[in-house]
C-alpha positions in Angstrom: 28.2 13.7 15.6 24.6 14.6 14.9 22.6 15.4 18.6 19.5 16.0 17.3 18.4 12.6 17.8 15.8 10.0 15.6 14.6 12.0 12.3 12.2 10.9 9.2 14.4 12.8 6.4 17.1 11.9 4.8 20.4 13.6 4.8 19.2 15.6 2.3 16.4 16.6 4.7 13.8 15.1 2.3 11.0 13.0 4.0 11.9 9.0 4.4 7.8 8.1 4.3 7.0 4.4 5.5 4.9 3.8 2.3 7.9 4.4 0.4 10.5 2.4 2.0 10.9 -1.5 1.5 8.6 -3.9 3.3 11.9 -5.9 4.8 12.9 -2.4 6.3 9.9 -1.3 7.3 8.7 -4.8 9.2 11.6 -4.5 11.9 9.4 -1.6 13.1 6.8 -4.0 14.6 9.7 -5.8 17.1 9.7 -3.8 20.3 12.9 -5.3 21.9 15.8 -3.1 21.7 18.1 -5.0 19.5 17.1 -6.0 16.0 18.5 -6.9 13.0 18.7 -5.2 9.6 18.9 -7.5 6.6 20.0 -5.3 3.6 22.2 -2.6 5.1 22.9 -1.0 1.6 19.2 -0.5 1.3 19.1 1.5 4.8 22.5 2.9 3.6 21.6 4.2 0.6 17.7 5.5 1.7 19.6 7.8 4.8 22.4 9.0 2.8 19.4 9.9 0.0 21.3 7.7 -2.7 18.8 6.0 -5.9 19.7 2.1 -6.3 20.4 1.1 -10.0 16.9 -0.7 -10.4 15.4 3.6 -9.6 17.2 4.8 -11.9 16.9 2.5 -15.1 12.8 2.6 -14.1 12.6 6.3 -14.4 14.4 6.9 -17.3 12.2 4.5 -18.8 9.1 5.8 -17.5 10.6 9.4 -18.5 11.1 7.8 -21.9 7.8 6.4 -22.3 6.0 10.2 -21.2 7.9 11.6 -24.0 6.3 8.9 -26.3 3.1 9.6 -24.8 3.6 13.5 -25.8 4.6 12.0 -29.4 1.7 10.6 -29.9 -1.1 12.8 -28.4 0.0 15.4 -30.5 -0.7 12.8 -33.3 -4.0 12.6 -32.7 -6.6 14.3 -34.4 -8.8 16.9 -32.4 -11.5 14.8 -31.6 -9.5 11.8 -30.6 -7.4 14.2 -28.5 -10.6 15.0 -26.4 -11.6 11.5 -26.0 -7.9 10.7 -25.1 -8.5 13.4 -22.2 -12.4 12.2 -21.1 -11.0 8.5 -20.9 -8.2 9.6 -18.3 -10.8 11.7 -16.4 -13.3 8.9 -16.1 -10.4 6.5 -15.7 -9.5 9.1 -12.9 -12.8 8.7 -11.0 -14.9 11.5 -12.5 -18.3 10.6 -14.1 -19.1 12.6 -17.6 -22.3 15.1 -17.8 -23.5 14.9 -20.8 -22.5 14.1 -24.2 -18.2 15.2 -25.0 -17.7 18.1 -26.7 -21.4 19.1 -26.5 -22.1 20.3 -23.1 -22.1 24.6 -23.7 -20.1 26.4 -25.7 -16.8 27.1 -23.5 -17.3 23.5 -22.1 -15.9 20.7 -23.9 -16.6 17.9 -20.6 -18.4 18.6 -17.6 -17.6 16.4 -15.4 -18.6 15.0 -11.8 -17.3 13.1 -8.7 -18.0 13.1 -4.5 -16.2 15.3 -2.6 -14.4 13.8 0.4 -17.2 15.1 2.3 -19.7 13.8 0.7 -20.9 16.8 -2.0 -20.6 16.7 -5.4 -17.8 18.6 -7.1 -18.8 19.7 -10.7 -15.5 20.8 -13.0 -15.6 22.2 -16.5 -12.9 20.9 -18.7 -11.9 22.9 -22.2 -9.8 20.4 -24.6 -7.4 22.1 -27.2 -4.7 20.5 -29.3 -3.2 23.6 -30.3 -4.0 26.8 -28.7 -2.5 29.8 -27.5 -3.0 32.5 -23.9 -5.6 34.6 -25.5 -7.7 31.3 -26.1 -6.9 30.5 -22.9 -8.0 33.9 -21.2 -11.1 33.6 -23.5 -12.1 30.3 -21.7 -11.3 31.7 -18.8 -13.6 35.1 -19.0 -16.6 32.1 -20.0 -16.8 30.3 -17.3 -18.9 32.2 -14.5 -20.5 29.6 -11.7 -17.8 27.0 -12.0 -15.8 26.9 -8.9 -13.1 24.7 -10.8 -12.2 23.9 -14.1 -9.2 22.5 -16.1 -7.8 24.0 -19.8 -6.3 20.6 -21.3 -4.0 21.0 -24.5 -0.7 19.6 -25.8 0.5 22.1 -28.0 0.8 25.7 -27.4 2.1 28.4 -25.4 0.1 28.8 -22.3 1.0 30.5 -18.8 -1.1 29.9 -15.7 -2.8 32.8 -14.9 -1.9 33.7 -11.3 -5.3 33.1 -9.0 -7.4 31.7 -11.8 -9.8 28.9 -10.7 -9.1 27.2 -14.3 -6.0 24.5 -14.0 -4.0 24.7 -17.0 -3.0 20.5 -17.9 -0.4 20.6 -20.8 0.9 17.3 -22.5 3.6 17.0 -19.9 1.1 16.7 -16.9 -1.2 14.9 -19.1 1.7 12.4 -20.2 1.5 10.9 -16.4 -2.0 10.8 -16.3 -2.5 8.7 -19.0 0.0 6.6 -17.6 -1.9 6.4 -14.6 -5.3 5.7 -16.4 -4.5 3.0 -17.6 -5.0 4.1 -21.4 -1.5 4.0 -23.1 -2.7 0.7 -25.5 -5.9 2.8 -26.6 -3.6 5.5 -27.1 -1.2 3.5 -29.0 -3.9 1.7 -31.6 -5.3 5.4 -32.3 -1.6 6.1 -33.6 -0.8 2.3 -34.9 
């Protein structure tokens, strides 16, 4: 018999978040008597003992299915398309463009801006490469002096973070979400129609 009393995790010990449990769960929170009632026992069931319902499961491997697409057809693209494809999600993201794409400075394909939480602006360099490699990637890096944060985007290549290096490495499997996120997977799929 478990002693420790009321706990937020799972039996896995992961974290059972109120944001990501089911609103007819989550409502019998707001009755303050000391008996209540819980409608879908399977659903309480199945969140404690960490267990994914049928519905989970069929959703993710569809949305798993429809990143690898996504990877398809980025690496379809055409350079230039590519960095558009990677501007779109930014600014679809909530960052506002500096300047014209690809045109900034040399090592700087977008610079990009947005307010900080508190209230400053945060500038980021972004480098876009279909296909590129770690020395590329170290090049960019040994560029950019004065930006405090930057992103290296590609979807093809062979590229290791470089431990304590301000410059974020986004390959086509972090980019796949993103675009997902963005909104842009119908511009994505009339560039590869």
């Amino acid at each position: 018999m478990d002693t420790e009393g009321w706990k937020c995790e799972d039996i896995n010990g992961k974290p059972l978040k109120r944001d990501d449990l089911a609103g007819h769960l989550t409502m019998v929170s707001q009755y303050r008597g000391t008996i209540c009632d819980i409608k879908d026992k399977n659903y309480l069931d199945r969140r404690i003992h960490g267990n994914e319902s049928v519905e989970y499961i069929e959703g993710k491997k569809s949305l798993d299915n429809l990143h690898e697409a996504i990877i398809e057809m980025m690496c379809a693209l055409d350079p230039r398309d590519f960095e558009v494809l990677v501007e779109t999600v930014f600014v679809n993201c909530g960052w506002n463009r500096l300047g014209r794409a690809g045109k900034t400075e040399e090592a700087i394909d977008l610079l990009l801006s947005r307010l900080s939480s508190n209230g400053t602006e945060e500038i980021v360099a972004v480098q876009v490469k279909s296909n590129t490699k770690q020395e590329e990637y170290q090049k960019y890096i040994d560029k950019l002096v004065g930006y405090e944060n930057s992103f290296f985007v590609y979807h093809t290549g062979k590229v290791n973070q470089i431990k304590n290096s301000p410059v974020k490495l986004i390959n086509a499997n972090k980019l796949a979400p993103m675009v997902v996120r963005a909104g842009v997977v119908d511009w994505l799929l009339n560039r590869v129609k």
